[in-house]
C-alpha positions in Angstrom: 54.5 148.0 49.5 58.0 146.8 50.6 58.6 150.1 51.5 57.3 149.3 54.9 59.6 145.7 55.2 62.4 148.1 54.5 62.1 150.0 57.3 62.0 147.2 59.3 65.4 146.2 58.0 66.7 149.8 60.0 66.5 148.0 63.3 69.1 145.5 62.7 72.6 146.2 63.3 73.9 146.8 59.9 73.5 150.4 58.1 71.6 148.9 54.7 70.6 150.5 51.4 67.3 149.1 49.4 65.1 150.2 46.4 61.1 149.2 47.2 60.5 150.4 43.8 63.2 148.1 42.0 61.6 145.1 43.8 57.9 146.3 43.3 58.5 146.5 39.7 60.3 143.1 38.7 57.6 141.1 41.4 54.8 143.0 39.0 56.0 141.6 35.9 55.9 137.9 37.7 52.6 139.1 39.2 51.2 139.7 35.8 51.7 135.3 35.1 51.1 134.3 38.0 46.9 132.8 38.5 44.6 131.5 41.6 46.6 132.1 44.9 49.9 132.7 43.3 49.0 136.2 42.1 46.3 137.0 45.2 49.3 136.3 47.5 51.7 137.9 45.5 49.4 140.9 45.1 48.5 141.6 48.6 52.0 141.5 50.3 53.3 143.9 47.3 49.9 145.7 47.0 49.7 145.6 43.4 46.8 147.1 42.2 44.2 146.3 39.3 45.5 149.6 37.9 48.9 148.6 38.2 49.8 149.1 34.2 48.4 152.2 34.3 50.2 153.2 37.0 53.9 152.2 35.5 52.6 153.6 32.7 52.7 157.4 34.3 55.6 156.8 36.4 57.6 155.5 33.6 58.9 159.0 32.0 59.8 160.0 36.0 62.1 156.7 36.4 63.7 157.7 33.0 65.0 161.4 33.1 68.7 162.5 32.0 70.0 166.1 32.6 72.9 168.0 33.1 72.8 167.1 36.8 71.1 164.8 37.3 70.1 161.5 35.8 67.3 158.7 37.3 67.2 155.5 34.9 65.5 152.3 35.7 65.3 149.4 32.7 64.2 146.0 32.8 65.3 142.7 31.1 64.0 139.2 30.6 66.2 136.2 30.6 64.7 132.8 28.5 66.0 129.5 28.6 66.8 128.7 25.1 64.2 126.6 23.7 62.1 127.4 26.7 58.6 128.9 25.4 56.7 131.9 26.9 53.2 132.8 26.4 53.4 136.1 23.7 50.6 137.8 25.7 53.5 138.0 28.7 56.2 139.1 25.9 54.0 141.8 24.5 52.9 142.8 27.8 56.6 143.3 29.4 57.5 145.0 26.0 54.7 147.4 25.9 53.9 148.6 29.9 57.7 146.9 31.4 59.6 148.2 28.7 61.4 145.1 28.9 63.5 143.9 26.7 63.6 139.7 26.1 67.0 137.9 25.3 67.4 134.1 24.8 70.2 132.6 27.5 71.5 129.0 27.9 71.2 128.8 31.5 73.4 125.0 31.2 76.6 127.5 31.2 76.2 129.0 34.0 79.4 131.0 34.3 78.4 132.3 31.2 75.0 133.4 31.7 75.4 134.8 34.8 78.3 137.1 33.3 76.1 137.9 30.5 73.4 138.6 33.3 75.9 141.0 35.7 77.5 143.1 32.6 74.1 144.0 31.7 73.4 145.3 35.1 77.2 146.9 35.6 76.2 149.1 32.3 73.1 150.5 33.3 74.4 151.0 37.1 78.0 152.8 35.7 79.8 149.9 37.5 78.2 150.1 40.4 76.5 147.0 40.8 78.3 144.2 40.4 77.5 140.1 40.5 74.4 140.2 41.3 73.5 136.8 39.6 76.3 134.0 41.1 77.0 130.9 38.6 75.6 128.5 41.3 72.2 130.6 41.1 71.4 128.8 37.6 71.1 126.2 36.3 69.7 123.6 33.4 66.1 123.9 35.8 66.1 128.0 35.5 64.2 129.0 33.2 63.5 132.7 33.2 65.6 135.1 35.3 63.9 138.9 35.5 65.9 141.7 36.3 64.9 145.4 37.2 67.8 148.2 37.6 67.6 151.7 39.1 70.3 154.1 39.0 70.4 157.6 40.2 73.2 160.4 40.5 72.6 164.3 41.0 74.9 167.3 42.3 73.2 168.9 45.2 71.2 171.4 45.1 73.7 173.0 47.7 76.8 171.4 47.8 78.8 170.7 51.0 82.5 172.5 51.5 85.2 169.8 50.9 87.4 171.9 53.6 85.1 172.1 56.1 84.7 168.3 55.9 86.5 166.8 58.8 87.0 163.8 61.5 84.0 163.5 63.6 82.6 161.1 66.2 79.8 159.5 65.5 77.8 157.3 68.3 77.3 154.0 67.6 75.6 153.3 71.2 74.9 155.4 73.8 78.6 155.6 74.5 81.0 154.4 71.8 82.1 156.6 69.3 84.4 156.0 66.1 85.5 159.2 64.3 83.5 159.5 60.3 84.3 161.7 57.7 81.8 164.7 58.7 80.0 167.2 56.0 79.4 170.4 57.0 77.2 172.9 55.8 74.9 176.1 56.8 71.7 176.4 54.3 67.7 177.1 53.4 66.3 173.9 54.2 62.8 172.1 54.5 63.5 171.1 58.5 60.9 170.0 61.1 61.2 168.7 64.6 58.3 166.1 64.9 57.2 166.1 68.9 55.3 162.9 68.7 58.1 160.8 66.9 61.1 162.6 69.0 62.6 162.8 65.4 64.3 165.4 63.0 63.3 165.8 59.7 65.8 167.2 56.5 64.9 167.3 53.2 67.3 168.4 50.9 67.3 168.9 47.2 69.3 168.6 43.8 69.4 170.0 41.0 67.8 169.3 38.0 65.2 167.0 39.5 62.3 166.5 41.2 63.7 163.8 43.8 64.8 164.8 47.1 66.6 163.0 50.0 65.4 163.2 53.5 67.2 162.4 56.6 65.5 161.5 59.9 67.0 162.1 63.0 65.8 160.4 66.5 66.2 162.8 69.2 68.0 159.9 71.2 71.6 158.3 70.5 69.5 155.0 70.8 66.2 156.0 69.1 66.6 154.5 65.6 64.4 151.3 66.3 61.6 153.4 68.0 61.6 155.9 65.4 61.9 153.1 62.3 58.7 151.6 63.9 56.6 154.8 63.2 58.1 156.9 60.5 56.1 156.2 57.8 53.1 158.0 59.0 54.9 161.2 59.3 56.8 160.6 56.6 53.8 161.2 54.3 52.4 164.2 55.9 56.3 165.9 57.4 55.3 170.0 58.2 58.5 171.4 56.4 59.3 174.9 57.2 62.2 176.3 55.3 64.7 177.6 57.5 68.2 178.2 57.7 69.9 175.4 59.5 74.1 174.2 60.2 73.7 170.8 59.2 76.5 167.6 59.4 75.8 165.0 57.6 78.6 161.8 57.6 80.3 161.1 54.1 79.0 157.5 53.2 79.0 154.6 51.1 76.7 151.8 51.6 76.9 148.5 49.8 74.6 145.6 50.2 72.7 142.4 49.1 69.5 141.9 50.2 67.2 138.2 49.9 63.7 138.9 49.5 62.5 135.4 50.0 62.8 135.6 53.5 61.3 139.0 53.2 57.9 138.1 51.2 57.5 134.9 52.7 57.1 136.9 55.9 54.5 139.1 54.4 52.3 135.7 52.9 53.9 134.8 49.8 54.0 131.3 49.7 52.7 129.3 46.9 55.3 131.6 44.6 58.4 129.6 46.2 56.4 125.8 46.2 56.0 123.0 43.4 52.2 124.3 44.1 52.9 127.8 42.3 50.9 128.3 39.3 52.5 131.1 36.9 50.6 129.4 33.9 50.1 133.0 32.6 54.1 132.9 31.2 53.6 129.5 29.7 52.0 126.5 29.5 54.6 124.4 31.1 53.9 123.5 34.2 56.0 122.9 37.4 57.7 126.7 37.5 58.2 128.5 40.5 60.0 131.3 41.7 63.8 129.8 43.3 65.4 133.1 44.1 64.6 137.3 44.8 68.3 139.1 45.1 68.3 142.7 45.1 72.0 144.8 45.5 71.8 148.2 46.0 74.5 150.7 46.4 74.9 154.3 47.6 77.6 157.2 47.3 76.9 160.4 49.7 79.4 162.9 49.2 80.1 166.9 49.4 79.0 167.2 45.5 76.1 164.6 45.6 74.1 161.3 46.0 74.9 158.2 43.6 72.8 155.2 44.1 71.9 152.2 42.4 69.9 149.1 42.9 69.3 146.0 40.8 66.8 142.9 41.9 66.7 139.9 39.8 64.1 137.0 40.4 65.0 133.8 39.3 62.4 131.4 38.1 62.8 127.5 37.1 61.4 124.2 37.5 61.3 123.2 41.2 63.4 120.8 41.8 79.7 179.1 48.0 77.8 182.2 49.0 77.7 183.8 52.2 75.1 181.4 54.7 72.1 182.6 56.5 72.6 182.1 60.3 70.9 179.3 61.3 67.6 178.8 63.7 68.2 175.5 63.7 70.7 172.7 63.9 70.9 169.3 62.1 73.9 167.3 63.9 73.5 163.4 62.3 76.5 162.3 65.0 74.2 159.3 66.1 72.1 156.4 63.6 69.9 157.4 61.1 67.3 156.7 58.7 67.1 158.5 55.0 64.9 158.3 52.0 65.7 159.6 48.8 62.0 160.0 46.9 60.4 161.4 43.6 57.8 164.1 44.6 56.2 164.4 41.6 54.4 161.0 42.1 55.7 160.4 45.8 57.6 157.4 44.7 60.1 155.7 47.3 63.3 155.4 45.5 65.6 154.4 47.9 65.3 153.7 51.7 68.2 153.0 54.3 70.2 153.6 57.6 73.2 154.7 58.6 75.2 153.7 61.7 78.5 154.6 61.5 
């Protein structure tokens, strides 16, 4: 999964905000034409499975729930070249299992079809996600541009006191500071202090859904790389005890564009990007690879709730209120930190990221 190339992404510098599942489910789709080394490369670095369609299959209905307060969407679309043919077993297949719809584009305009590209995406991210296709990213040689969006927004399941939100130092090294916007709250929570990883675990909930966000906390000012390099494994298997516990949490918004090229190419995939790519499973033309992998994800963290979005297009052409309990525990986010806001019916990674002040 690129769950795991995400994580690496917290030991930069910059705070970021990514969707593995976005990217896992437009780099299927290309997967599913893609033959010989092309798809065994693609395959491996994005573990996609033989049961794959199956698999997006069940997940679909979680990816696609609307309620009072909370709402998770995801929808895919496939831009054509006019006059460009591609195999119907790929449209039927994208139709059927992506739910994607197909729309004809001439890719010579380019202002134009990226615009016709982006207000798709703004309307199915409410305005959050914005350019993610740039004129000078097609062109009369691009020939198929897919796009996944993921959008989710929910009230928590305990909201944070706007009065008791206030100005806060928050450690961006061992010994600079710079004063955030600081959330404060006292509340039952799923908390555990994991020894081995020297790391704090939060989960809290929202209504109306089954997704949750978890914050991780190293123990040290300094410990975000250290704890980045292992969390996964306790991730999976955190020992939540519900407790009451005074948490602050910084107010946040996180914008950011990620290039996955860099990213796969690091985990193998090769062939997809050369003249030697064979995706002969969209059509019969030859000479298509893959030019570009662009995701932009966003994310709002606030006293009332999360909004986040995420969009990743791959471009492919011819090369060339009540009273709270007293808290055991405390939960003080004053330093870097990682979070993960996941489905737990399925365990699905929604969004991962770090913030750093």
């Amino acid at each position: 999964m690129l769950y795991e190339t995400d994580i690496e992404l917290a030991k930069k510098d910059k705070a970021f905000i990514a969707s593995p599942i976005s990217a896992e489910i437009v780099l299927s789709l290309v997967a599913e034409g893609a033959k010989g080394d092309t798809h065994t490369e693609l395959s491996k670095a994005v573990h996609i499975g033989s049961n794959q369609r199956e698999a997006l299959k069940v997940i679909s209905p979680t990816l696609n729930s609307e309620k009072d307060d909370a709402k998770l969407l995801s929808a895919n679309k496939i831009y054509v070249a006019e006059g460009f043919d591609i195999k119907k077993s790929i449209k039927s297949l994208a139709a059927d299992v992506y739910k994607a719809g197909i729309e004809n584009v001439n890719f010579k305009e380019n202002v134009a079809a990226a615009d016709l590209i982006n207000k798709w995406v703004e309307g199915r991210t409410n305005n959050k996600i914005k350019d993610l296709i740039k004129p000078d990213q097609v062109d009369s040689l691009t020939k198929l541009v897919l796009v996944n969006v993921l959008y989710f927004t929910a009230k928590w399941h305990h909201p944070f006191t706007k009065s008791l939100t206030s100005q806060k130092p928050f450690y961006t090294s061992e010994k600079e500071t710079k004063n955030v916007e600081m959330m404060q709250n006292t509340l039952e929570a799923s908390f555990w202090h994991c020894g081995y990883l020297k790391a704090k675990f939060l989960e809290l909930p929202f209504l109306d859904t089954n997704v949750t966000m978890t914050f991780i906390l190293p123990d040290s000012k300094t410990g975000l790389a250290d704890v980045a390099e292992r969390v996964q494994e306790y991730l999976a298997h955190a020992k939540y005890i519900r407790k009451p516990v005074a948490v602050s949490i910084p107010k946040f918004t996180i914008r950011n564009n990620i290039d996955l090229v860099p990213i796969l190419k690091e985990l193998g995939v090769r062939k997809l990007f050369s003249k030697d790519a064979d995706l002969s499973g969209i059509s019969d033309k030859g000479g298509l690879s893959v030019s570009s992998v662009q995701q932009q994800a966003y994310i709002d963290v606030n006293e009332s709730g999360v909004e986040a979005a995420a969009a990743t297009a791959v471009g492919i052409g011819l090369t060339s209120a009540l009273q709270p309990p007293k808290p055991e525990d405390t939960f003080i986010a004053d330093h870097p930190f990682l979070y993960v806001l996941k489905d737990r019916t399925h365990n699905i990674v929604l969004f991962v990221g770090s913030y750093k002040g």
